[in-house]
C-alpha positions as CSV (number, residue, x, y, z in Angstrom):
1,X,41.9,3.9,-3.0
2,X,40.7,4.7,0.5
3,X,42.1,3.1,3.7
4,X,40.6,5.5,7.0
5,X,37.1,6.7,7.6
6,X,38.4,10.0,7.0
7,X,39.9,8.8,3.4
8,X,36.4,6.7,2.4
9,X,34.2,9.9,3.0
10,X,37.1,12.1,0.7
11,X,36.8,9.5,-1.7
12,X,33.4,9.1,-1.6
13,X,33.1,13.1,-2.0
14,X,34.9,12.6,-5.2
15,X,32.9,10.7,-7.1
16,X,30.3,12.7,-6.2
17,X,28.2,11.3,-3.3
18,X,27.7,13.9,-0.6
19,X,29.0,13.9,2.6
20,X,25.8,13.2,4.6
21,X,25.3,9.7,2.2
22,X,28.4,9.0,3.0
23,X,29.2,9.2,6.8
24,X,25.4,7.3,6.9
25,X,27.0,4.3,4.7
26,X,29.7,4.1,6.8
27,X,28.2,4.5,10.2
28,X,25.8,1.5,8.6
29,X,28.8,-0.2,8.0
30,X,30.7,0.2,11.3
31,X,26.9,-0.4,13.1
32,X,27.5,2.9,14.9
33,X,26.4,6.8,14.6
34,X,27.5,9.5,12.6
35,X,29.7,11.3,16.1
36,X,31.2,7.7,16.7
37,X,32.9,8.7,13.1
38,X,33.9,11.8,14.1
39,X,36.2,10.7,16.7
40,X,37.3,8.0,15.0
41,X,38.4,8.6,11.6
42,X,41.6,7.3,11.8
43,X,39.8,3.8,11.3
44,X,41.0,1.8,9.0
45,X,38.6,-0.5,7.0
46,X,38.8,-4.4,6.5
47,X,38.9,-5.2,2.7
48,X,35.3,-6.6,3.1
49,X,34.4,-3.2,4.4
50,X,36.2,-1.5,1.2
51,X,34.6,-3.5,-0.9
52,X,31.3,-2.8,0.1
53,X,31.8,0.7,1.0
54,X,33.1,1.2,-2.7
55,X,30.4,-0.8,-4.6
56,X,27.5,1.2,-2.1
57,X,29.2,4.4,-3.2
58,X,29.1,3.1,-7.3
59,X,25.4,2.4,-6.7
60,X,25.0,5.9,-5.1
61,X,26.2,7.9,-8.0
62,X,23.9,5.5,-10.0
63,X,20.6,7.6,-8.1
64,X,20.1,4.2,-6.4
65,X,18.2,5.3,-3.4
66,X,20.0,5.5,-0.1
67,X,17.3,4.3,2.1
68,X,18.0,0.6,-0.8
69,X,22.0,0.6,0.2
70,X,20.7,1.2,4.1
71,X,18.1,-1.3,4.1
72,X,16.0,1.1,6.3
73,X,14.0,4.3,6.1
74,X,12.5,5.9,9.0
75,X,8.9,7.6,8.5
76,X,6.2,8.6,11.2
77,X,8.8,7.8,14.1
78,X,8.9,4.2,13.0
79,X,12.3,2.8,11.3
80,X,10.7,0.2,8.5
81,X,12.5,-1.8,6.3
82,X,12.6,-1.7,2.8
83,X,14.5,-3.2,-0.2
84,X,13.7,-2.2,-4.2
85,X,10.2,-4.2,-4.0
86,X,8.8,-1.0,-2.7
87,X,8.3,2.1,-3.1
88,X,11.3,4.5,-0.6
89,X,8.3,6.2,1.6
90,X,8.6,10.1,1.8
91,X,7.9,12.6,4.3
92,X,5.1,14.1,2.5
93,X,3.1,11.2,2.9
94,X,3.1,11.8,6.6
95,X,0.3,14.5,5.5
96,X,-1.8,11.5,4.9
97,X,-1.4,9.7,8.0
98,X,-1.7,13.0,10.3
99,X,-5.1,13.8,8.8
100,X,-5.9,10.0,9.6
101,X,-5.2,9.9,12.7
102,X,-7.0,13.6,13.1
103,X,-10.1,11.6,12.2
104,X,-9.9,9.1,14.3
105,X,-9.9,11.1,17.5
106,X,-13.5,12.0,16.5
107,X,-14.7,8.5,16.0
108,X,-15.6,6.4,19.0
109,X,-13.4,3.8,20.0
110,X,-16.2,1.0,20.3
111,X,-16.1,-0.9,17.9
112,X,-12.9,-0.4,17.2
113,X,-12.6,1.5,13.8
114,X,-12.5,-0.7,10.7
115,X,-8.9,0.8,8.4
116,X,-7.6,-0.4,5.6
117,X,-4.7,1.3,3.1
118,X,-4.7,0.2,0.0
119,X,-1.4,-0.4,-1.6
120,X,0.7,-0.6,1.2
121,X,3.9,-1.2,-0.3
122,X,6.5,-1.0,2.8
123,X,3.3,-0.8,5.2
124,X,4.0,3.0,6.0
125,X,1.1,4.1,6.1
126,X,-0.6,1.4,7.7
127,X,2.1,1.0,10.6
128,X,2.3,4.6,11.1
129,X,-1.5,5.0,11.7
130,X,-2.0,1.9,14.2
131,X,1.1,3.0,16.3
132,X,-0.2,6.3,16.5
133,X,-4.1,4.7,17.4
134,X,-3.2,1.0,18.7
135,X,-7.3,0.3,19.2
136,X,-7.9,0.5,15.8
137,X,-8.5,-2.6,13.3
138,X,-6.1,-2.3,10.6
139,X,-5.4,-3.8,7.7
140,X,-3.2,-3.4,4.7
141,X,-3.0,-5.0,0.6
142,X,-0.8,-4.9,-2.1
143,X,-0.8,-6.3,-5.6
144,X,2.9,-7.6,-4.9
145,X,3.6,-10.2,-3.0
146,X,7.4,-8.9,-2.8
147,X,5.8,-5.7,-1.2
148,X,3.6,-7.1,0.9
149,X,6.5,-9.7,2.5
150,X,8.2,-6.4,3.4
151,X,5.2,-4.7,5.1
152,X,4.5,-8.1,7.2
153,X,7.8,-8.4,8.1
154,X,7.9,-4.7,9.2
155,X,4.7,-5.2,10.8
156,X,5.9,-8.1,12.8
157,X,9.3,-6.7,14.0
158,X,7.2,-3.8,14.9
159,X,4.8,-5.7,17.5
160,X,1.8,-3.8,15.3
161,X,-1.1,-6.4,14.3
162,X,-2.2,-5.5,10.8
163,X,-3.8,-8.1,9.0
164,X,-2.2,-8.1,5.3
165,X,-4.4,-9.1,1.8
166,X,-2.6,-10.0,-1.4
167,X,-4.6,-8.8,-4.9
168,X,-5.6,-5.6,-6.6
169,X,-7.2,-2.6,-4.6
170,X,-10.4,-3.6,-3.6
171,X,-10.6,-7.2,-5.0
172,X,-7.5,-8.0,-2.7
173,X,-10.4,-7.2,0.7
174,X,-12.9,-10.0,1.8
175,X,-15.9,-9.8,0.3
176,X,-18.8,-7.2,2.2
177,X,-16.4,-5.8,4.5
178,X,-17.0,-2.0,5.1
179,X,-14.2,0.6,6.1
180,X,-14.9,3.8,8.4
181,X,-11.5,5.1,6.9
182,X,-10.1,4.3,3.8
183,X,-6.5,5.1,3.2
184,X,-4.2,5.0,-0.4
185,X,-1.0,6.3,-1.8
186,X,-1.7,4.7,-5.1
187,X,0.6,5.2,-8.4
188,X,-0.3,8.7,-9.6
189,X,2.4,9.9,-11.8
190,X,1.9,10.6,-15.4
191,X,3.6,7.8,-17.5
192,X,5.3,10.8,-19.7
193,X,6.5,12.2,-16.6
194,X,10.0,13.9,-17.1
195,X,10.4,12.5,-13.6
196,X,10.5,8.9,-13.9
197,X,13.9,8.2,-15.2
198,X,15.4,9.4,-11.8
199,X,13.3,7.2,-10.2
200,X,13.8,4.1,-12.1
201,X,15.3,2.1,-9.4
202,X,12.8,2.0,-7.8
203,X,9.0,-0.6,-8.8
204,X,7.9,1.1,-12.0
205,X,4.1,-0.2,-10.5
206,X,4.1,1.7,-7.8
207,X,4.6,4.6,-9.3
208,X,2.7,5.2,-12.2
209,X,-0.3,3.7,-14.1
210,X,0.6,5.1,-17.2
211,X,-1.4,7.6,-19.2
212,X,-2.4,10.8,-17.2
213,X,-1.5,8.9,-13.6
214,X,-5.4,9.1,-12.7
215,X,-6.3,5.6,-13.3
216,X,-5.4,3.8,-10.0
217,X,-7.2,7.1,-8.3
218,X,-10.1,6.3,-10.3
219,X,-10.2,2.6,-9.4
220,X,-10.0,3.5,-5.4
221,X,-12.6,6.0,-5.4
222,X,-15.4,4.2,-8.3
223,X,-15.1,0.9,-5.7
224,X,-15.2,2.9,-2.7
225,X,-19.0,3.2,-1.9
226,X,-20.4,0.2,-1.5
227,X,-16.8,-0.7,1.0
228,X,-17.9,2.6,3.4
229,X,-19.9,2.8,6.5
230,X,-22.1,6.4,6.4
231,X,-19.8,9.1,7.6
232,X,-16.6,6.9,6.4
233,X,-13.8,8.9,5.4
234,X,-11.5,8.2,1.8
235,X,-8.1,9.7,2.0
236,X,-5.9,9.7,-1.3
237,X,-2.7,11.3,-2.3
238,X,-1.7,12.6,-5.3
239,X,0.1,14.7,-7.7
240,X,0.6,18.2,-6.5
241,X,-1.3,18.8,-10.1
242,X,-4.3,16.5,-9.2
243,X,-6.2,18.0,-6.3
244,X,-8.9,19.5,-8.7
245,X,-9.2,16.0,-10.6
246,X,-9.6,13.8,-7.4
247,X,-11.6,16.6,-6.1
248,X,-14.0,16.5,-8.6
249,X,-13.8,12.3,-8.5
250,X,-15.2,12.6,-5.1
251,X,-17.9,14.8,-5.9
252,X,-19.2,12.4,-8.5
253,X,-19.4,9.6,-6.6
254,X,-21.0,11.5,-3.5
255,X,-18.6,12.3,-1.2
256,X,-19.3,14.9,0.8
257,X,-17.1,17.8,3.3
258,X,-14.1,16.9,0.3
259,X,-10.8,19.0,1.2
260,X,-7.2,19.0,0.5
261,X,-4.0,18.9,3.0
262,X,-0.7,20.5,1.5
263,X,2.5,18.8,2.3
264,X,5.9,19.8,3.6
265,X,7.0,21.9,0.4
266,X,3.3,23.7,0.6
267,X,2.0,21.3,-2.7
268,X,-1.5,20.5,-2.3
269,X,-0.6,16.2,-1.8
270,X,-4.0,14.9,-0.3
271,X,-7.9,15.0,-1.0
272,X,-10.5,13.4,1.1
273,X,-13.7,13.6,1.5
274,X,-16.6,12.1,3.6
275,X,-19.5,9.2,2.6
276,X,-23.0,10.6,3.0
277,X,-24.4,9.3,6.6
């Protein structure tokens, strides 16, 4: 089959994985970086390495996500840890936590800001937004206990303190604690979605709701007033087909200054808007 660096990444190329995936298996594998492979193709592999190296690439050509073979994804600066419990996190959800940590320039620091994100998954979100404002009070939920091991454990490798809830959007927070910033990348795509099958690896529940993908949006923003401090902000991604709908969600349940960010590829990903003071 393959015996050198240099033959692993031809074969790999063959069945179909491209060259990138491959030299970032294998510099996983060797625990070194992609130039280190460079000068050293004429490595041969152990039969352990082989074996892996040849089941990662099967998986690969399977649309199993790289970051799941790597163990590891980097987003916001910060290299988390993931495994199929959650959700791969994407660079467009950096939109969310730069207009987060916007907002939090303008608060005052004392007392520290009360932040919460709402199904947290790998803890992205959450981890992204205290390193980037360390005298915050954050805290993060899921519905999975399998997702929210992985965003403690992140959280504690880290150094980041985050304090982690276990239950169902708002019903996972202690009772009568208010927010001044409310974050959530909740499961917003339509359960037709021609999408899906390509993402089937990875939790079906953190990706859609079913129906018109609206629901778990609904939920967040219906419970959101009575968990807000006047002037709070609620942050939410979405579709790039839902700003209008989670726009007008806002509106009805009077949120104020409501406006959109567009991410990377120019799609218009979150809507937030502002509790009456």
């Amino acid at each position: 089959m393959f015996s050198t660096i240099a033959e692993a990444q031809a074969w790999a190329r063959s069945q179909g994985v491209d060259r990138l995936d491959a030299q970032l298996l294998l510099a996983h594998l060797f625990t070194v970086d992609r130039a280190w492979l460079v000068t050293h193709d004429d490595q041969v592999l152990s039969e352990a390495q082989r074996q892996t190296f040849a089941s990662q690439v099967s998986e690969r050509t399977q649309d199993v996500p790289l970051a799941y073979l790597l163990g590891e994804k980097e987003f916001h600066g910060l290299r988390l840890q993931v495994s199929p419990a959650v959700l791969v996190p994407r660079p467009d959800t950096e939109t969310l936590v730069n207009w987060a940590l916007e907002i939090l320039q303008t608060l005052p620091s004392e007392p520290a800001p009360r932040v919460v994100d709402l199904g947290t998954g790998s803890g992205a979100i959450a981890l992204a937004i205290k390193h980037g404002a360390p005298h915050i009070s954050m805290q993060m939920a899921d519905v999975s206990p399998d997702a929210l091991a992985v965003a403690s454990a992140n959280a504690r490798r880290l150094g980041l303190d985050v304090a982690a809830h276990l239950g169902s959007w708002w019903q996972a927070l202690p009772t009568g604690q208010i927010f001044d910033l409310v974050l959530s990348n909740p499961p917003y795509i339509a359960g037709g979605d021609p999408h899906l099958p390509a993402l089937r690896h990875e939790p079906t529940l953190a990706l859609t709701p079913g129906g018109d993908g609206l629901s778990s949006l609904q939920t967040i923003v219906d419970g959101a007033p009575g968990r807000m401090r006047p002037g709070a902000w609620l942050l939410l991604e979405h579709g790039y087909d839902q700003a209008e709908p989670v726009a007008a969600m806002l509106a009805r349940a009077g949120f104020e200054a409501i406006a959109n960010r567009r991410d990377l590829g120019d799609q218009p990903r979150v809507t937030g808007g502002r509790y009456p003071r």
